[in-house]
N, C-alpha and C positions, 0 to 999 in steps of 0.2 A: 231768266238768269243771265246774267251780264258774263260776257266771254272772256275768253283768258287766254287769246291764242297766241296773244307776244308774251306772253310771263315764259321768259327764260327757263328751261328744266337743262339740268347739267349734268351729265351722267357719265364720266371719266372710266366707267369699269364695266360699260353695257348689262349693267344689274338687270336692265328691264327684259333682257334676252335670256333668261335663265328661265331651264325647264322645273325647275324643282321647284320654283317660286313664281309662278304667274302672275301672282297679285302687283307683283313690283310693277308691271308694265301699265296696270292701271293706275296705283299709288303716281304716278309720273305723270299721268295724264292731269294737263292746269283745270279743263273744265270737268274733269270729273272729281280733280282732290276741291276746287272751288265748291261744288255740289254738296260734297262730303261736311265741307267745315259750315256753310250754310245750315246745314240742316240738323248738325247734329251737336256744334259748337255755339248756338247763338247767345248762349250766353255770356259769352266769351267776349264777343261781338260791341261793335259802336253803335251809336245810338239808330242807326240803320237795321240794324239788327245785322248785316251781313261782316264778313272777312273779305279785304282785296289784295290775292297772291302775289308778289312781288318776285320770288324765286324758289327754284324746288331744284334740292342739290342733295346725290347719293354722297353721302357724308364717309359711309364705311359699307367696306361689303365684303363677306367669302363669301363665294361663289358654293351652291346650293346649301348655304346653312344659316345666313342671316345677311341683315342690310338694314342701316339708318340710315332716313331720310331727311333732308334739313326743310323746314318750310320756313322762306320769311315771310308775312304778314302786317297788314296794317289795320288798325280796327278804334279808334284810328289811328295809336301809338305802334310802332313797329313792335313787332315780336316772334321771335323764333318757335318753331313747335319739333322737337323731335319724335318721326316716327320709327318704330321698329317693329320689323317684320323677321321672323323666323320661321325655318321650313318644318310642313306640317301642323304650324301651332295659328290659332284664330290669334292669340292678343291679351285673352282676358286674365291668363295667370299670369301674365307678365305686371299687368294695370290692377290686379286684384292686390299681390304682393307690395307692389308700390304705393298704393295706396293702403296697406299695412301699418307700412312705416310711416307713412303720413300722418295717417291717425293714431299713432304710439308715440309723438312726441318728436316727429320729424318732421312737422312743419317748417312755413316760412317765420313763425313766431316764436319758435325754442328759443326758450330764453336760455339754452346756454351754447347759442349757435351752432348747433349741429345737425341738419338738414337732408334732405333730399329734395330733387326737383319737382315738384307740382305733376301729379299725375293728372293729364287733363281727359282721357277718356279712351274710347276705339274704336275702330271703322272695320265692320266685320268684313267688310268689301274688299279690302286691301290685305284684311287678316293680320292688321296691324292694331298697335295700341301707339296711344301718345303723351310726353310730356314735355314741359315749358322746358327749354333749354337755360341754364343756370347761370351769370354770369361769373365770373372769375377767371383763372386761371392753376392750369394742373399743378400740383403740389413740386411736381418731377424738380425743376431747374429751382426752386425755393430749398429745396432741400438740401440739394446740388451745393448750392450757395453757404450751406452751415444752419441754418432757421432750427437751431433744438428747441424753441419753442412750440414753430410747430410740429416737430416731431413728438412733441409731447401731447398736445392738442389731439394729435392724430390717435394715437393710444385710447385716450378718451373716447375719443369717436366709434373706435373701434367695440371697448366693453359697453357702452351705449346697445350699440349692434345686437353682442351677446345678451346682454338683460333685457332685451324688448321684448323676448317671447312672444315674436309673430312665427305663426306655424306653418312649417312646412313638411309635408310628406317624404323629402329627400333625404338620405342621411347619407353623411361620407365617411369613412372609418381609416385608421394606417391600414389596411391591408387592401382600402382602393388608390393611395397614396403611393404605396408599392410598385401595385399592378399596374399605374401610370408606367412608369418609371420600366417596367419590365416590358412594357407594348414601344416604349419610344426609344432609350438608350440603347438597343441593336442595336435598331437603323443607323447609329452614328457606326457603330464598330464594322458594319455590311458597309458603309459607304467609303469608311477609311479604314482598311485592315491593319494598318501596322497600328491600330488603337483596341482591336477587338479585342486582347487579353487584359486590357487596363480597363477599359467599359467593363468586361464581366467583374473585376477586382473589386471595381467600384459597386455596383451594383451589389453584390455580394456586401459589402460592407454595409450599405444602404437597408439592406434586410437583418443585419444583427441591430444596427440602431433600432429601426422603425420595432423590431419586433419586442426589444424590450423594453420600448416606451409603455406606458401603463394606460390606458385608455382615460379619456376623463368623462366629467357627467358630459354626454352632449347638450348641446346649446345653436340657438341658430349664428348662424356662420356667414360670413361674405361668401368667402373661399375664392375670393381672383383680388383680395386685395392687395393693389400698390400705388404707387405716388402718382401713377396716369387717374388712378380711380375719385383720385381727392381732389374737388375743387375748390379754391380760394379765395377768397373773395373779401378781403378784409380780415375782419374777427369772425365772419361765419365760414365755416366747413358744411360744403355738401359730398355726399356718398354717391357716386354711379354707378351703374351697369350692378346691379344686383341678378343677372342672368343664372350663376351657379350654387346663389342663397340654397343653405341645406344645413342638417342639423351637422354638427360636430364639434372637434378639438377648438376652441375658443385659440388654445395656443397658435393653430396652423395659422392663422389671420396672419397673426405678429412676425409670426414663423417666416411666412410667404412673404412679404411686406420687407423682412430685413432682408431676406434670401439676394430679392431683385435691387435693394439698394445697393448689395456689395456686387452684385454685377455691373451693376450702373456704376461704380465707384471705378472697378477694375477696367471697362471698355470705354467711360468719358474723362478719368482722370488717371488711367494709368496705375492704381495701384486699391487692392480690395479695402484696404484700412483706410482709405484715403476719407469717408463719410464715419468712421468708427464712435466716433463721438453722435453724430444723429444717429447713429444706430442703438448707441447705451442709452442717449434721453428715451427714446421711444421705447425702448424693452424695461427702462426703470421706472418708467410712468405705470406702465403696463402691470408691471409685476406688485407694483403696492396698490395697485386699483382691485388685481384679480388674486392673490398672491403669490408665496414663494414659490410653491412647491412649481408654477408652472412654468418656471423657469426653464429647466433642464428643457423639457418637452419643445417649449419655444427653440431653442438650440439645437433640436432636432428637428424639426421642419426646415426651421431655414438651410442646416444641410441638405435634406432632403430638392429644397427648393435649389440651390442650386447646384444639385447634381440635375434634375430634370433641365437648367439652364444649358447646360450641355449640348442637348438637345435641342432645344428655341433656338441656339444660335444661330447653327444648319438652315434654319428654315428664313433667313435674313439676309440677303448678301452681304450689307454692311456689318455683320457681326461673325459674318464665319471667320475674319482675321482670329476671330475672338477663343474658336472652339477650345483650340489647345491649352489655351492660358486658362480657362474653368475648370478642363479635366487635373492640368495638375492640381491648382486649388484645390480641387475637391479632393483629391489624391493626398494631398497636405493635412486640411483639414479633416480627415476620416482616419488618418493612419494608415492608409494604403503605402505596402510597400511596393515599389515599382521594382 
């Protein structure tokens, strides 16, 4: 087996030193991930039959819950492989699921451009699964920009999602939507007391919504969609990070999706309406794909979504300027009297 001991590995967050996740420190290893792709990727491979590793770089990582790996590769065309590694899990229902939607019409050949990345396999060694990395770029600053086309594209993408009817055993309901929401908004009010009577307000308010939304048929579900999730690439849309796929509200996608735009709106341009217009293509597309009625429901997650923003801020440096300007927003928009 040909060595690998100059292939650069890049590891900014000491991933490989984490006890909850061993496999990382092998996944890092050039001549052991070389071994790996040899033996279990050759078809992937040039006319050599082998892969020659170029660079291995920890892409993303919490510390003891997950970590993506970048590999670049040549075979003989350069080509990136993302691994992901999550703790306690081998790999296979991450790479089972994805390759779901592969086979449901989320191929590289959808003819109506709407995608996920190539699931290419798994390395039970690493206790990782992998897939081709996508090219384009995040929906996030296209958005930013005004693009109500693709806010609307994005809609699509999304009831796509819902009517695929790939299965999952997960289901999320409002009343785990809540209980989010009732585990993390304390902490704001225990961290900053002169808030703790408007967090309960809020909250409180948060539970008359959610509780008389009406539940709908479930359906399978992204549940972490927003504009980092969507990549672009032309006229084709690809889908990422399907980690929280489970059945539910079809609405919370749309829901969650605007929630984080008007945040985005309020902390990179200074004001929540500032995107208001990509927010109506993307709920108008939506609602004549799926219908009226889920209107309202939409309208209720995305409050929901950003009341839980409240919270994500906290957890940001660059965003906790941000806290107080969500809490009233959301104080605003709920009818919270202060």
């Amino acid at each position: 087996m040909k060595r690998t001991v100059n292939i650069p590995v890049v590891d900014p967050f000491c991933a490989a030193d984490d006890p909850e996740m061993p496999s990382i420190a092998l996944a890092l290893d050039p001549d052991e991930a070389q071994r790996q792709f040899d033996h279990r990727f050759g078809h992937l491979a040039g006319e050599d039959g082998s892969f020659q590793l170029r660079e291995i770089r920890v892409a993303r990582y919490k510390p003891g819950r997950r970590c993506v790996i970048k590999y670049d590769l040549e075979q003989p065309e350069t080509m990136t492989l993302l691994g992901k590694v999550r703790v306690r899990r081998f790999g296979k229902s991450g790479y089972r699921l994805l390759s779901a939607f592969w086979n449901s019409g989320f191929d590289a050949d959808a003819p109506d451009g709407i995608a996920v990345p190539e699931p290419i396999g798994t390395i039970s060694k690493f206790r990782m699964w992998l897939q081709r990395k996508v090219p384009g770029q995040a929906a996030t600053d296209l958005l930013a920009a005004g693009d109500v086309d693709l806010a609307r594209r994005i809609a699509e993408a999304a009831h796509k999602v819902h009517r695929a009817g790939v299965p999952t055993e997960r289901r999320h309901t409002m009343a785990d939507e809540l209980r989010i929401l009732h585990e993390r908004l304390p902490a704001v009010g225990r961290a900053e007391p002169q808030w703790a009577d408007r967090i309960e307000r809020v909250l409180e308010a948060c539970d008359r919504l959610g509780t008389a939304t009406p539940e709908a048929v479930p359906r399978g579900i992204h549940r972490d969609l927003y504009a980092d999730q969507v990549i672009v690439d032309g006229p084709r849309l690809h889908l990422i990070d399907f980690d929280l796929y489970c059945e539910g509200d079809p609405a919370l996608d749309i829901g969650n999706f605007l929630g984080h735009l008007t945040e985005q709106s309020l902390r990179t341009l200074g004001d929540p309406e500032a995107l208001a217009h990509v927010e109506g293509a993307l709920e108008e597309r939506f609602v004549e794909l799926s219908g009226e009625n889920t209107r309202s429901t939409i309208h209720t997650y995305k409050l929901l979504t950003l009341a839980r923003h409240v919270h994500l801020s906290t957890l940001f440096p660059e965003r906790r300027p941000y806290t107080e300007s969500l809490l009233e927003l959301c104080e605003k928009r709920l009818g919270v009297i202060c």
